[in-house]
N, C-alpha and C positions, 0 to 999 in steps of 0.2 A: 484669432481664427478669421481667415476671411471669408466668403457667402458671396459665391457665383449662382446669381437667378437668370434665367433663359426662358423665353416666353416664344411659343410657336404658331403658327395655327395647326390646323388640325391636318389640311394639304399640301404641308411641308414634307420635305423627304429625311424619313426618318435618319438613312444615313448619314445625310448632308447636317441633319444636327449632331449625332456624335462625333463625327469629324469635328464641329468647333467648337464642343465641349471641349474635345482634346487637346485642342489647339492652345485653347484661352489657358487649360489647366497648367499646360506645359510653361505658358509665358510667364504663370503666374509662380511656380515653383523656382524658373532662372531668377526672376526679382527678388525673391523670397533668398537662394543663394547668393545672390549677391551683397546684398546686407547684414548675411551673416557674415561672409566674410571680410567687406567693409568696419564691420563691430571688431571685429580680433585684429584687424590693421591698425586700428584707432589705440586699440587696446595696445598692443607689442608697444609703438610707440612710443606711449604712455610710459609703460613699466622700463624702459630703456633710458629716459628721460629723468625722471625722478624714481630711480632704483633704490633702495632704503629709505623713502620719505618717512617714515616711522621716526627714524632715529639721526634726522637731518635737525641740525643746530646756526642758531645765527652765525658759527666758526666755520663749520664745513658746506652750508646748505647754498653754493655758486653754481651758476651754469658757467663760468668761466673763469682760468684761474689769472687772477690779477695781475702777476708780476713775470717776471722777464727769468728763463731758467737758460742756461748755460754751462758746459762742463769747460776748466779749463787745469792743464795738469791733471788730469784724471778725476776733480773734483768736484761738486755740483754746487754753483753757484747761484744766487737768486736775487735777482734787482726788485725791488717792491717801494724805492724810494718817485718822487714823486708823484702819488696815486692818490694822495686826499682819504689815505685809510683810515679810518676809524678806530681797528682792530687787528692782529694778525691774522691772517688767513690761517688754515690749514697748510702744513707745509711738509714736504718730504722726509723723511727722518734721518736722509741721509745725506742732509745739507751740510754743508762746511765754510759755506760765504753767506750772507743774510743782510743785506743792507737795506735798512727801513727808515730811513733818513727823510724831513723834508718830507711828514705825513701828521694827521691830527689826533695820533694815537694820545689820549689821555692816562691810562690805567692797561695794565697787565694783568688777566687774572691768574692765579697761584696757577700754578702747573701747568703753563703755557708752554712750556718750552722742555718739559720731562721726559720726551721721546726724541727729540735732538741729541744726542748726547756725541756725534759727529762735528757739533758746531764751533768752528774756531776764532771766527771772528763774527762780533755781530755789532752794526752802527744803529742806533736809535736817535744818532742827533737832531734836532729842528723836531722836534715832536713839542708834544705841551702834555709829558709825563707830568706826575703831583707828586708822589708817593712810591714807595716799595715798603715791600716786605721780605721775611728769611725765604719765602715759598717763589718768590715773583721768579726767580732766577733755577728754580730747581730742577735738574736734569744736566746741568751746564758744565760738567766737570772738567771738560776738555776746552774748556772757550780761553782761549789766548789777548785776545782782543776788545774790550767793549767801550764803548763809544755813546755817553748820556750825556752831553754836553749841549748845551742850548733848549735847557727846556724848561718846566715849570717847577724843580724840585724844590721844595721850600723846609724853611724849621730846621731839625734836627734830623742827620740821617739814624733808623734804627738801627741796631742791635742784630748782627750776621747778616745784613741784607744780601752779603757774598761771600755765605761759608759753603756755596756749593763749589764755587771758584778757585777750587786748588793750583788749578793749570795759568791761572789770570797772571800774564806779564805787564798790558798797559789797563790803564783805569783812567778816563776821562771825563770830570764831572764840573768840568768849569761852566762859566756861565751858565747858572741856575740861581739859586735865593737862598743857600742853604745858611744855616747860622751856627750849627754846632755838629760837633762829632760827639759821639758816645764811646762809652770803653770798649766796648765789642762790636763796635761797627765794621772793621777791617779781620774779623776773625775767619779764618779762613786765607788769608791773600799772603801766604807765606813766601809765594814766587812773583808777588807784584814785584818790578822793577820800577814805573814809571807811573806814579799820579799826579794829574793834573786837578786840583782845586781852586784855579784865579778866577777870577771873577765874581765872586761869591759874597757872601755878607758876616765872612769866617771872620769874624775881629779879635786879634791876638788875645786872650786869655784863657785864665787855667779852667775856668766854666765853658768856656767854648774848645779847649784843646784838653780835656784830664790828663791826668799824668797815667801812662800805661796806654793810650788809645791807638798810639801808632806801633806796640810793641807787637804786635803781628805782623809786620812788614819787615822781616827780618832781611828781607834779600831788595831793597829799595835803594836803588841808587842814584834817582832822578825823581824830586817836589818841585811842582810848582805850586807859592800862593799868593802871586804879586794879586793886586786892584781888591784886595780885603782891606784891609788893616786904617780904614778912613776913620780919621778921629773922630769920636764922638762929641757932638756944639755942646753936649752937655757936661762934659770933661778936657774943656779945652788944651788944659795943661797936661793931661799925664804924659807919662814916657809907656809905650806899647813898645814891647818888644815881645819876643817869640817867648813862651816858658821854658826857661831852662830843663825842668824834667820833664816835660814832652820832649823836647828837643834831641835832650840824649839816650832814645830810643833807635835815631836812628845810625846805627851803626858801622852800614856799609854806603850811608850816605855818598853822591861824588856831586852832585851837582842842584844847588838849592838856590830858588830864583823867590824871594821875599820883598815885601814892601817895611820901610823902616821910618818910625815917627817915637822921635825921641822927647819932642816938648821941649821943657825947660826940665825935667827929673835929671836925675844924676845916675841912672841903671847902664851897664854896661850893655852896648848896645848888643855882641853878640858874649852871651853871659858863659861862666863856667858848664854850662851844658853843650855847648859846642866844641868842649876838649874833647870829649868822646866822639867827635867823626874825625875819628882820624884818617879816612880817604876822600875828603871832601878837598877839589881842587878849584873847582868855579863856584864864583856868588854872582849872582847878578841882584842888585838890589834896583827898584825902580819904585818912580811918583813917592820918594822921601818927600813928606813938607818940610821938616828940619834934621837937618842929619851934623852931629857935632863930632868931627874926628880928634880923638886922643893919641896918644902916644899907646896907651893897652886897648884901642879899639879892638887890634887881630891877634893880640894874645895865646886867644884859644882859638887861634884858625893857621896855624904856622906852616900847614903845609898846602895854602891856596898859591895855584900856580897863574888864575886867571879872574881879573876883580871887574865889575862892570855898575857903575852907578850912571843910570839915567834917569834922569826930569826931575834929578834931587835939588832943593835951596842946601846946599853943602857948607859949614862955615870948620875951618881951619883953627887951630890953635898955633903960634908961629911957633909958639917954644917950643914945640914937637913934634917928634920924628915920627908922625902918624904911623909911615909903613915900615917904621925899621926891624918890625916884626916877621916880613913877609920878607923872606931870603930866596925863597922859590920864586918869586912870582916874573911873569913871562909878559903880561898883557894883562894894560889898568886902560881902560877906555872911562874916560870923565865926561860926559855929554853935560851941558849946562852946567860945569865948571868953571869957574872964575882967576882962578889962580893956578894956570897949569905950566906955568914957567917954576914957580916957585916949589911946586907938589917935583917938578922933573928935579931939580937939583935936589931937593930929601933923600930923592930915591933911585938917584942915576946907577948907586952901586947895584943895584936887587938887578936893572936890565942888562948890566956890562956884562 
């Protein structure tokens, strides 16, 4: 409440002071309106600014949205790759492109992505992910696409990390640190086509590959696991080769890209397990440290049309007809090959 005090003398005209009661009164009501309304500008603002702060979360609570949106083909695309993100943002539910590539995202919390279910491709590579679990991916039923490659993943993958992933064609999980697959890790991925696992610390055996682990990949026609399979200094002599019943899970296999270290053992290097891909055409084997070819090396591979060994120490048996197995085949490329006058006459009849 304000308190206008006016002091006269007694010879004053009486008029002439109500008049500047009036005056003062009146000036003092405009100031008085002004500040009220000043207070409800401030206010609008305010509630404009931060509308739901109630129920704002470190996911949603930005005054601006991070990434880069774009329709193209009628569909809404989203760039959020190099932005130093921590986190996903909040994102549209009617995304179909998502590339988060080339950010410092460590963890995903469960149900991150549950209201996506538009999303068909999504790249997570150059992050420094650790972990997943069955929930991390949950919503994703349409995703065609995912891309975890180059990041922190280590140990063992768990158990459905991608049984929301019906829809999943490629799967990219190379260079990471992983060491083992579990039997149910691939449940769900019945329309994968194409996984990539190189680079990884996957060293050929049956504790690292169970027998049964890849039998959900029913429609997989393209593995890669070359730059695993390094001999361990603690077992310098075994022979590592792929487990035969892992192996023969896959059975619309075409195109299988492995690392091969035989030692000194006497195991064949692609064993009775790989009679059952019967539509595998290309091998590419790479970084062999000793690779011994037999006369029944390709035995159970009789219908590869295209062989590729590179950066292998290769050694030759002379008394045998290594490829006389391979009646198909079109194109043997030998990089760090020694003897390719010698391998040509073997096998001049397979190119005529």
């Amino acid at each position: 409440m304000t308190y206008i005090i006016i002091t006269a003398e007694k010879n004053c005209d009486r008029n002439m002071l109500r008049n500047e009661i009036s005056n003062i009164t009146e000036t003092a009501k405009l100031k008085i309106m002004d500040a009220v309304i000043y207070t409800k500008l401030i206010l609008i603002l305010f509630s404009s600014n931060f509308l739901d702060i109630n129920n704002a979360t470190p996911r949603n609570f930005q005054l601006e949205f991070p990434c880069a949106k774009f329709y193209k083909k009628g569909e809404l695309r989203i760039d959020c790759s190099h932005k130093n993100l921590r986190y996903i943002p909040n994102l549209p539910s009617n995304t179909v492109y998502l590339n988060l590539q080339h950010n410092l995202i460590i963890q995903i919390p469960n149900n991150t992505f549950e209201h996506m279910t538009d999303l068909k491709v999504l790249d997570l590579s150059f992050n420094k992910l650790q972990s997943m679990n069955d929930q991390t991916f949950n919503g994703l039923g349409n995703l065609k696409h995912l891309k975890l490659n180059k990041n922190k993943l280590t140990g063992e993958m768990l158990n459905k990390s991608f049984k929301y992933m019906t829809c999943l064609t490629h799967l990219d999980l190379s260079f990471n640190m992983l060491q083992r697959i579990n039997e149910q890790t691939f449940i769900g991925l019945q329309n994968l086509q194409n996984l990539q696992l190189n680079n990884n610390i996957l060293y050929y055996s049956i504790l690292n590959f169970p027998p049964g682990s890849f039998k959900p990949l029913e429609s997989l026609t393209r593995l890669s696991f070359q730059k695993n399979n390094f001999k361990p200094k603690i077992i310098p002599d075994r022979t590592t080769v792929f487990p035969d019943k892992t192996i023969s899970d896959f059975k619309m296999l075409e195109i299988l890209e492995l690392d091969i270290n035989t030692g000194s053992g006497d195991k064949a290097i692609f064993g009775k397990g790989f009679s059952s891909l019967k539509n595998l055409y290309l091998l590419k084997a790479s970084y062999c440290e000793t690779f011994i070819l037999e006369s029944d090396t390709f035995q159970y591979t009789p219908n590869l049309t295209h062989v590729y060994f590179n950066h292998c120490s290769l050694k030759v048996y002379r008394k045998h007809d290594e490829f006389s197995k391979l009646m198909k085949l079109k194109v043997l490329q030998l990089n760090g090959w020694y003897h390719i006058i010698q391998i040509y006459m073997k096998m001049r009849h397979c190119l005529l």
